[in-house]
mmCIF file of the C-alpha atoms, coordinates in Angstrom:
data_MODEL
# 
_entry.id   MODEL 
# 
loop_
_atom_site.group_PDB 
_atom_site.id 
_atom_site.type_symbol 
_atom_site.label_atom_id 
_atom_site.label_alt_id 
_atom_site.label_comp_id 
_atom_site.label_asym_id 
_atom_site.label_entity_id 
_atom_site.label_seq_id 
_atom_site.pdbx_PDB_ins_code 
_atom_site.Cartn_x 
_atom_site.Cartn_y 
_atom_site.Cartn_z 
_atom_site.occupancy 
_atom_site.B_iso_or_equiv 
_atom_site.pdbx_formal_charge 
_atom_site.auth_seq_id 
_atom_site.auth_comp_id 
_atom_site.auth_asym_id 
_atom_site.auth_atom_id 
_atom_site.pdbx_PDB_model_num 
ATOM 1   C CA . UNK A 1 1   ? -55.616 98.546  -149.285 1.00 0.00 ? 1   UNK A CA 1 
ATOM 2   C CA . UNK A 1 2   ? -55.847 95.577  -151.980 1.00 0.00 ? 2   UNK A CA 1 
ATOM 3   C CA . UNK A 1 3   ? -52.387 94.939  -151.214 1.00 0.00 ? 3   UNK A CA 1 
ATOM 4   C CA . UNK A 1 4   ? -50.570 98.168  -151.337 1.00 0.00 ? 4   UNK A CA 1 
ATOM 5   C CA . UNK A 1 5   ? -48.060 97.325  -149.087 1.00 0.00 ? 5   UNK A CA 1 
ATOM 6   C CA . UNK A 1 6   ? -46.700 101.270 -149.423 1.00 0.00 ? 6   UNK A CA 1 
ATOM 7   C CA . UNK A 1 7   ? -49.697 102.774 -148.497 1.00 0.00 ? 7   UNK A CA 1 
ATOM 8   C CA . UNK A 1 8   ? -49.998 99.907  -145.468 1.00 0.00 ? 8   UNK A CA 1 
ATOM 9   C CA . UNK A 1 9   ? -46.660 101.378 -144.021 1.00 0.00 ? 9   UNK A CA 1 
ATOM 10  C CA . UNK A 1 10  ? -48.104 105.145 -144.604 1.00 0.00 ? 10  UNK A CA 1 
ATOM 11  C CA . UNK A 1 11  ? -50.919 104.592 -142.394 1.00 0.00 ? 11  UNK A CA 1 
ATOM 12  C CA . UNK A 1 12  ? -49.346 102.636 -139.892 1.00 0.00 ? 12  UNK A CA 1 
ATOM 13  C CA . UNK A 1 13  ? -46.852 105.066 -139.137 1.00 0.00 ? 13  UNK A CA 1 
ATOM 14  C CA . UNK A 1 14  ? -49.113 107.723 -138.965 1.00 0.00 ? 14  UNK A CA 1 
ATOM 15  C CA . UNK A 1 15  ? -51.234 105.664 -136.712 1.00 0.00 ? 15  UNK A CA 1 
ATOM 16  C CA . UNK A 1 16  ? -48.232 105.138 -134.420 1.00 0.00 ? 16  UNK A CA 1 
ATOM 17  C CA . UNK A 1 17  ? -47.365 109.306 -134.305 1.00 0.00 ? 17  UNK A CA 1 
ATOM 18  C CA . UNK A 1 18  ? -50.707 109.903 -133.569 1.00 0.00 ? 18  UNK A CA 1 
ATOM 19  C CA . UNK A 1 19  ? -52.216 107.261 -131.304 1.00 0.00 ? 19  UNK A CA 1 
ATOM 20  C CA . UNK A 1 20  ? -50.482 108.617 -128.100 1.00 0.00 ? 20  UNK A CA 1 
ATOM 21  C CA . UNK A 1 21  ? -52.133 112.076 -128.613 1.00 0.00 ? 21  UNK A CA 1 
ATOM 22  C CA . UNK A 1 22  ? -55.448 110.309 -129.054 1.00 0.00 ? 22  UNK A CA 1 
ATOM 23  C CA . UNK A 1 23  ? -55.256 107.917 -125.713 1.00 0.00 ? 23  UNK A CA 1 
ATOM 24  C CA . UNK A 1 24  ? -54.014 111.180 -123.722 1.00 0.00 ? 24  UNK A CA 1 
ATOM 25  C CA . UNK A 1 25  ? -57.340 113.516 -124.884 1.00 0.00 ? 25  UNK A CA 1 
ATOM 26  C CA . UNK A 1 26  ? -58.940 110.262 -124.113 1.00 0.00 ? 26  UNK A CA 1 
ATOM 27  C CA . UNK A 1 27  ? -57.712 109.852 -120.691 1.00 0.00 ? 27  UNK A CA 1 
ATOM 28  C CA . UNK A 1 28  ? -58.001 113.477 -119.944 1.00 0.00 ? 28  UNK A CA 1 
ATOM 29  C CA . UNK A 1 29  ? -62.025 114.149 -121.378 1.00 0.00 ? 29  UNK A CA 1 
ATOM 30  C CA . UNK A 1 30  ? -62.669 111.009 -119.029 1.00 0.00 ? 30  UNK A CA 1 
ATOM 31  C CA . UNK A 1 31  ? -60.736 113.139 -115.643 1.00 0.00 ? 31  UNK A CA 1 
ATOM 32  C CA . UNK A 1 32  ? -62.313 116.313 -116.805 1.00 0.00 ? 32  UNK A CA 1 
ATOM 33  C CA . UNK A 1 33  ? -65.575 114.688 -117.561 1.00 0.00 ? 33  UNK A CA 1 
ATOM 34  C CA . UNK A 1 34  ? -65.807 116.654 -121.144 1.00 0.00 ? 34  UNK A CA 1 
ATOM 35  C CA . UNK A 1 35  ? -68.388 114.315 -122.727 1.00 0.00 ? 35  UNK A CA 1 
ATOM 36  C CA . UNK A 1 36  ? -67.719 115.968 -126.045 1.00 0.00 ? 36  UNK A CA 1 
ATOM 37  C CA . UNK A 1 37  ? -63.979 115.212 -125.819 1.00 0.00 ? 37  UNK A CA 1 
ATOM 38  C CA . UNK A 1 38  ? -64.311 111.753 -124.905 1.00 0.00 ? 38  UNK A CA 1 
ATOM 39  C CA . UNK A 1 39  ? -66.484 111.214 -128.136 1.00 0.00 ? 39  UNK A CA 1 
ATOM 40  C CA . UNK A 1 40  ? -64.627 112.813 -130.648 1.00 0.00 ? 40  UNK A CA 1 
ATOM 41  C CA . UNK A 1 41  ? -61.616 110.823 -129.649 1.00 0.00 ? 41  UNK A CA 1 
ATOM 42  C CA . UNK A 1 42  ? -62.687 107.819 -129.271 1.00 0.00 ? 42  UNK A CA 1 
ATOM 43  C CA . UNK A 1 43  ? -64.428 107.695 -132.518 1.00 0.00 ? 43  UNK A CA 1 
ATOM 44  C CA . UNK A 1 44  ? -61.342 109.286 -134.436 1.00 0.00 ? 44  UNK A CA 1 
ATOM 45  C CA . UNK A 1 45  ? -59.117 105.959 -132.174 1.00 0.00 ? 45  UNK A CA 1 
ATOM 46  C CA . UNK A 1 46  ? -61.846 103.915 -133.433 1.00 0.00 ? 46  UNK A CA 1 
ATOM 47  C CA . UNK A 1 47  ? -61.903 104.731 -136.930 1.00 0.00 ? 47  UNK A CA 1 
ATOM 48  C CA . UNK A 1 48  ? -58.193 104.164 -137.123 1.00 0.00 ? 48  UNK A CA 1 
ATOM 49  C CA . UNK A 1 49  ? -58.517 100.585 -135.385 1.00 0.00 ? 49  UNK A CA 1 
ATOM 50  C CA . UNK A 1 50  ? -61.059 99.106  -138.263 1.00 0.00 ? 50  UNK A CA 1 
ATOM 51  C CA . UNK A 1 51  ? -57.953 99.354  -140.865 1.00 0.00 ? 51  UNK A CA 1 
ATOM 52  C CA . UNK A 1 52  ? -56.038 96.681  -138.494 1.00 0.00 ? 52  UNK A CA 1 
ATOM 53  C CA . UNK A 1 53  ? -58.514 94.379  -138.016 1.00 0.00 ? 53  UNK A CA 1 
ATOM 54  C CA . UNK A 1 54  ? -57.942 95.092  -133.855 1.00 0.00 ? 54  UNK A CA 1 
ATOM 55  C CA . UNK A 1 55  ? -61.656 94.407  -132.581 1.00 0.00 ? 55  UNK A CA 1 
ATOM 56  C CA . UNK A 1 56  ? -61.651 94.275  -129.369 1.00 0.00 ? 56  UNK A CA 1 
ATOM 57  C CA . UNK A 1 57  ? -59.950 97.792  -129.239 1.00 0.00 ? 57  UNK A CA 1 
ATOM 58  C CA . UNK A 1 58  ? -62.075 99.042  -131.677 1.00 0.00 ? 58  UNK A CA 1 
ATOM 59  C CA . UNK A 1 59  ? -64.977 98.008  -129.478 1.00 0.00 ? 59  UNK A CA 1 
ATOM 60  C CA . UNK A 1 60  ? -63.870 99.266  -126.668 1.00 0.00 ? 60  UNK A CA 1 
ATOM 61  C CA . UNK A 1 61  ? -62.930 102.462 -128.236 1.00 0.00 ? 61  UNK A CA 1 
ATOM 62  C CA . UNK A 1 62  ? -66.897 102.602 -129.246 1.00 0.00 ? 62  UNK A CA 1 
ATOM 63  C CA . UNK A 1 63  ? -67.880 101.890 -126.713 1.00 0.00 ? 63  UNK A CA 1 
ATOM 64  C CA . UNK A 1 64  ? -66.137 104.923 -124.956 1.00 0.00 ? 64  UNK A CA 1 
ATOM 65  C CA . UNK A 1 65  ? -67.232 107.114 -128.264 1.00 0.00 ? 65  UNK A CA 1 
ATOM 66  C CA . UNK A 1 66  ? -70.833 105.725 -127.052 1.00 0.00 ? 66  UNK A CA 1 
ATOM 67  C CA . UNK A 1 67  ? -70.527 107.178 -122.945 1.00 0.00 ? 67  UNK A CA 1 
ATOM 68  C CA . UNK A 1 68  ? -69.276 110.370 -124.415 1.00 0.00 ? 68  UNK A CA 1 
ATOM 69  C CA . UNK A 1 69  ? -72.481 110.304 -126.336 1.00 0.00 ? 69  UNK A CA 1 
ATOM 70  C CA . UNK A 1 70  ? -74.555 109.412 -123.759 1.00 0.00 ? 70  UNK A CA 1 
ATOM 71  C CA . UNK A 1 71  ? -72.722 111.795 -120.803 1.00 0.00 ? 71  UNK A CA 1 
ATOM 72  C CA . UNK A 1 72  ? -72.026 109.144 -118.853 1.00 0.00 ? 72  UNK A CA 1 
ATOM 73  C CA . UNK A 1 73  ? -68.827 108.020 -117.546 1.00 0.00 ? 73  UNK A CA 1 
ATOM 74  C CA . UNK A 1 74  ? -69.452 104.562 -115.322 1.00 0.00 ? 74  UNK A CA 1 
ATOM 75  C CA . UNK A 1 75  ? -66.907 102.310 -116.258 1.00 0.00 ? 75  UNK A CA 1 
ATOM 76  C CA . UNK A 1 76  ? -64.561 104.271 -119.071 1.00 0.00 ? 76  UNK A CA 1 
ATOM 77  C CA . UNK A 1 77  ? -61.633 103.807 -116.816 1.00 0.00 ? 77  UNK A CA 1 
ATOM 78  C CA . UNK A 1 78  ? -62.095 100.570 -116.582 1.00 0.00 ? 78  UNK A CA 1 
ATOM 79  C CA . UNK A 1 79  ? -62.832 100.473 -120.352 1.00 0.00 ? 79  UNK A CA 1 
ATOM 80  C CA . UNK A 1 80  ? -60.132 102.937 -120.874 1.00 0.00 ? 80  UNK A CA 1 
ATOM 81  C CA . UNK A 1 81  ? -57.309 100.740 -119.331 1.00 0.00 ? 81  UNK A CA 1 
ATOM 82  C CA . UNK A 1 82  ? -58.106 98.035  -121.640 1.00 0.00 ? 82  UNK A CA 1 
ATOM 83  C CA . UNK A 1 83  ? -57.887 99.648  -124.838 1.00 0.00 ? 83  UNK A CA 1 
ATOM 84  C CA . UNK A 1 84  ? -55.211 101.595 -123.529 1.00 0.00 ? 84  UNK A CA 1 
ATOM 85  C CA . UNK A 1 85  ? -53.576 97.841  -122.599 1.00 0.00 ? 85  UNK A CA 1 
ATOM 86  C CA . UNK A 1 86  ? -54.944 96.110  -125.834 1.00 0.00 ? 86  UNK A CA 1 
ATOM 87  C CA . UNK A 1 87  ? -53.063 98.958  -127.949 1.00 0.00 ? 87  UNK A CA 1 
ATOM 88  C CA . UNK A 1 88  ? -49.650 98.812  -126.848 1.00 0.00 ? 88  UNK A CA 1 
ATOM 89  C CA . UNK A 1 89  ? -49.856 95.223  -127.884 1.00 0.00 ? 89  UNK A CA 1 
ATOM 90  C CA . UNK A 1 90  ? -51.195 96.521  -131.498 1.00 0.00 ? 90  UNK A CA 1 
ATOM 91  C CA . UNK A 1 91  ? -48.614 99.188  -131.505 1.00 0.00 ? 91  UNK A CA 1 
ATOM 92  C CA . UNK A 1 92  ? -45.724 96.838  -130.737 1.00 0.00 ? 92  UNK A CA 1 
ATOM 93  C CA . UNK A 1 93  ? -47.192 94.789  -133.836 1.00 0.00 ? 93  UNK A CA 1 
ATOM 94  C CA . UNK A 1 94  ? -47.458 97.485  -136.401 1.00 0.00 ? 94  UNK A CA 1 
ATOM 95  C CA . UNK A 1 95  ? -43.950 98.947  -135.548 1.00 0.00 ? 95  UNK A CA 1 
ATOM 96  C CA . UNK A 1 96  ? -42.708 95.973  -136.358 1.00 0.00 ? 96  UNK A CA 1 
ATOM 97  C CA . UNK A 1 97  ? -44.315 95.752  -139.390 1.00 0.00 ? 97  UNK A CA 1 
ATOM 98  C CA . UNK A 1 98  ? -43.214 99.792  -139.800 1.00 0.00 ? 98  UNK A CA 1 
ATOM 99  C CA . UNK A 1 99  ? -39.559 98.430  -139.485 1.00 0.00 ? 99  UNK A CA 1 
ATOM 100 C CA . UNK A 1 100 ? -39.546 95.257  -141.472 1.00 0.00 ? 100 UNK A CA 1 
ATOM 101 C CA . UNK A 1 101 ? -42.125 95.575  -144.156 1.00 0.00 ? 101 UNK A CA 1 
ATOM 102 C CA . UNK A 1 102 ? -43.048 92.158  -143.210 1.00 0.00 ? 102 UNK A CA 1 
ATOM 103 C CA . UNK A 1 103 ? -46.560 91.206  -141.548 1.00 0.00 ? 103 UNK A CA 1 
ATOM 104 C CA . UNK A 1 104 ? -46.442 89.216  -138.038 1.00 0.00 ? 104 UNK A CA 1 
ATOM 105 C CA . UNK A 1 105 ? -47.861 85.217  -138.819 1.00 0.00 ? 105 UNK A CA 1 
ATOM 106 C CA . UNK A 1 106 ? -50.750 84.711  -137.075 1.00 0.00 ? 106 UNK A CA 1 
# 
């Protein structure tokens, strides 16, 4: 973003209006077992999660993206409830950041 602080904020908050749509046709391609769905949402989750720096979501998100590809479904709940966990933590993060301005120290 080379420090555009404006368009930061821009893509946070669309990140934040659109993330819960994303986990739910997450959740549901993993009940309904649509292979397809699972990968198209998990790669769109994990293409937003590389602009936050949030890897361990971002690899779980591939590696749902990856089962989808692959038909297989051993394991994406399990892998599900962590990113689902690991991204309310992110969330809370950038809507701070979404109120402020201001950038969490590490």
């Amino acid at each position: 973003m080379q420090g555009d602080r404006k368009l930061l904020k821009e893509i946070v908050e669309t990140f934040l209006q659109e993330s819960p749509a994303m986990l739910r046709e997450i959740r549901d391609s993993i009940r309904e077992q649509d292979h397809d769905g699972l990968q198209r949402a998990a790669h769109t989750l994990k293409g937003s999660m590389r602009y936050f720096g949030a890897d361990a979501a971002f690899a779980q998100a591939y590696q749902l993206e990856c089962m989808g590809r692959e038909v297989r479904f051993d394991g994406a709940d399990e892998t599900f409830q962590q990113l689902e966990s690991d991204l309310k933590t992110i969330e809370a993060t950038l809507g701070d950041f979404s109120k402020t301005g201001r950038l969490a120290a590490p």
